[in-house]
Legacy VTK file of the C-alpha trace (Angstrom):
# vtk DataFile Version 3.0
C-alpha trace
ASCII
DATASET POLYDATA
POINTS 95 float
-28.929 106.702 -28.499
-27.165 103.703 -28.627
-25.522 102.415 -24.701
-23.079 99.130 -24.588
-22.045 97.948 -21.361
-20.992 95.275 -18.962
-22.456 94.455 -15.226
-23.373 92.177 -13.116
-26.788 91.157 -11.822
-27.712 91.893 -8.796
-30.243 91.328 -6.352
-32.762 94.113 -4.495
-35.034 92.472 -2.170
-37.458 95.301 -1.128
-41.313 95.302 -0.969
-41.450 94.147 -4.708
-38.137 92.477 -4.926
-36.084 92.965 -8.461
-33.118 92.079 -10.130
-30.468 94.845 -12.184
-27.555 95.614 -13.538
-25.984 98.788 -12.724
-25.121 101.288 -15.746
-21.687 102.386 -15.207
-20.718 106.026 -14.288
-19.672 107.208 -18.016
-23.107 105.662 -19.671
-24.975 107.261 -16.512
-23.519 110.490 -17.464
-24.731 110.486 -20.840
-27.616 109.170 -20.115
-28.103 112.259 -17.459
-27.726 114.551 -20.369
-30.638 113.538 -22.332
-32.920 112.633 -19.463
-34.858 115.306 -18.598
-35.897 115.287 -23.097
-36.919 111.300 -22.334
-38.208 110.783 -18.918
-41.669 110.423 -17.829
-41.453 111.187 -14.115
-39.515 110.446 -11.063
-36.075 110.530 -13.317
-37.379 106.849 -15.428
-35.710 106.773 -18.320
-37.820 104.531 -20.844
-34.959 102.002 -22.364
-35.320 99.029 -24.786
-32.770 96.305 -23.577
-31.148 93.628 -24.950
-28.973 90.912 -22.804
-27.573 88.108 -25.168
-31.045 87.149 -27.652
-33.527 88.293 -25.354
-34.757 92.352 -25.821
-37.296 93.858 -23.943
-38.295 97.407 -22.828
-38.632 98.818 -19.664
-37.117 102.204 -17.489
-34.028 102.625 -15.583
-34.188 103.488 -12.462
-32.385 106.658 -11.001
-29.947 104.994 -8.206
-27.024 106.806 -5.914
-26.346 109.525 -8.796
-26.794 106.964 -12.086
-29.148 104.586 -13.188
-29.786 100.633 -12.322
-31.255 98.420 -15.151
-34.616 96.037 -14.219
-33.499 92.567 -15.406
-36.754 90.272 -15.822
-37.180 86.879 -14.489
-37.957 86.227 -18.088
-35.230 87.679 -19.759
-32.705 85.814 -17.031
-33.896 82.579 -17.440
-34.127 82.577 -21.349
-30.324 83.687 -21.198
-29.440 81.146 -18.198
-28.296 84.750 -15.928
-28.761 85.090 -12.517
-27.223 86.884 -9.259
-23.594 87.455 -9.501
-22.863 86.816 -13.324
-21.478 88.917 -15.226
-23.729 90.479 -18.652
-23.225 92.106 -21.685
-26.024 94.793 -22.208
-26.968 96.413 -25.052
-29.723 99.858 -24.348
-31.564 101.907 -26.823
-33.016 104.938 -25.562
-35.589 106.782 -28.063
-34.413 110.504 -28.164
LINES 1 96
95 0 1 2 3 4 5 6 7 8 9 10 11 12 13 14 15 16 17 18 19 20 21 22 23 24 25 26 27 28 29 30 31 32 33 34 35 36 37 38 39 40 41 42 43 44 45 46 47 48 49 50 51 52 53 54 55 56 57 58 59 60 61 62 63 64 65 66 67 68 69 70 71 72 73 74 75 76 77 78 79 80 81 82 83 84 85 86 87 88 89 90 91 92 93 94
């Protein structure tokens, strides 16, 4: 399955502080439909990513009834991203 969207980064400073993008509510919907064929455990739904030329893979998170995408430090400063812009995303998930 094949996800396009558009966010903006954001910044969660917790005990291990990370950076997302939040799926919107019609992607987070579909994405509820096929998660409990894909995820591994606590709702993580495995995800390759791609942001501009950078792809990488890693699991969204289940957030507030959808899903927040980990952005890496790698991926946002190959692409020149950071808090507060504004992203095209492009998400595989393996079904």
């Amino acid at each position: 399955m094949d996800l396009n969207f558009r966010g903006t980064i954001w910044y969660w400073r917790g005990p291990a502080p990370f950076h997302f993008v939040t799926v919107p509510v019609a992607e987070s919907e579909t994405i509820a439909e096929v998660s409990p064929a894909v995820t591994y455990g606590w709702g993580m739904v495995p995800v390759s990513a791609r942001i501009g030329d950078s792809t990488w893979t890693t699991a969204l998170w289940p957030k507030d009834g959808g899903y927040i995408l980990p952005v890496k430090a790698s991926v946002r400063a190959g692409e020149g991203v950071d808090v507060d812009d504004v992203v095209e995303v492009r998400m595989s998930i393996a079904i």
